[in-house]
C-alpha positions as semicolon CSV with decimal commas, in nm:
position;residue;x (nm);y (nm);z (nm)
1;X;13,976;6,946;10,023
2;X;13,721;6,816;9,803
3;X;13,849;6,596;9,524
4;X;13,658;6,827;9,254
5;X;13,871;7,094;9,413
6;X;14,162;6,932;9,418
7;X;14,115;6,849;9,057
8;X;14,068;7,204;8,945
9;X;14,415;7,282;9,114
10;X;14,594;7,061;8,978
11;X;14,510;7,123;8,600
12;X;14,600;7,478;8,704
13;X;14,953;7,368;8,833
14;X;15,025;7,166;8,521
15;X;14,894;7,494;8,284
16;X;15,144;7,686;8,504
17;X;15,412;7,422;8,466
18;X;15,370;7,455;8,056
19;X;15,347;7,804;8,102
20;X;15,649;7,857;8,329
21;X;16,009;7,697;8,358
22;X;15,971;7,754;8,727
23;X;15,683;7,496;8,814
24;X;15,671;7,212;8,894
25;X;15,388;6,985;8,992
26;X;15,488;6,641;9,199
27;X;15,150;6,466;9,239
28;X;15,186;6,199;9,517
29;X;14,839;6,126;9,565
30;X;14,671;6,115;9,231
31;X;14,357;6,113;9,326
32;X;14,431;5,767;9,537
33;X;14,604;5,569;9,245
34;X;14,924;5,621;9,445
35;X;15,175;5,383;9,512
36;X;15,205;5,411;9,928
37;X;15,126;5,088;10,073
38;X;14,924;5,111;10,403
39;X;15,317;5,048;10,582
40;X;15,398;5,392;10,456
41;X;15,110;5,561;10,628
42;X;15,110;5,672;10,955
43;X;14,762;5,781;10,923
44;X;14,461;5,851;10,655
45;X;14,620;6,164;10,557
46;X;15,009;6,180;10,701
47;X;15,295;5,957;10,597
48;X;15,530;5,781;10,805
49;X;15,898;5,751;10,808
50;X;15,859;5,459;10,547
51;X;15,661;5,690;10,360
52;X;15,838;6,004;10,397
53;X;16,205;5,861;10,277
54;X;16,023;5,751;9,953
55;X;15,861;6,101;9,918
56;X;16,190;6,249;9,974
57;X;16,375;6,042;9,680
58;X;16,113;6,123;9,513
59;X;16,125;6,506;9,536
60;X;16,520;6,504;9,520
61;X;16,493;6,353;9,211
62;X;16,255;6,608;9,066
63;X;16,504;6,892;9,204
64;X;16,790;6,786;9,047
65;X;16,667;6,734;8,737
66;X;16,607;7,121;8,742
67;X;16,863;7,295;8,550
C-alpha cells in the first residue's frame, strides 16, 4: 500500500475512533517512525518473535483498557 493510501486510512480510523466507542486504531508503523529495531524484524514487512511479543503487550494493553 502506498503511503498516501495508507495515510487516508488512517485519518479515517481515528474519525471512526472519535465517532465510535468501538474503534480503536493501534498504529505500529507510523509511517516508519516506529520503535522496532532491525532485531525485531524478520523481514522488510513481517516481524519476528522479538517483534511479535512486543506487538502483543502492546495490543493487550490496548484491550484491556477497553471497558
Amino acid at each position: 500500500m502506498r503511503r498516501s493510501h495508507a495515510m487516508k486510512l488512517v485519518e479515517k480510523v481515528q474519525e471512526l475512533a472519535q465517532k465510535y466507542g468501538n474503534f480503536y486504531l493501534l498504529d505500529e508503523n507510523k509511517m516508519g517512525e516506529h520503535d522496532h529495531a532491525m532485531s525485531m524484524a524478520y523481514d522488510y514487512d513481517h516481524l519476528n518473535y522479538r517483534g511479535a511479543e512486543k506487538i502483543t503487550a502492546r495490543i493487550d494493553s490496548v484491550l484491556n483498557s477497553i471497558k
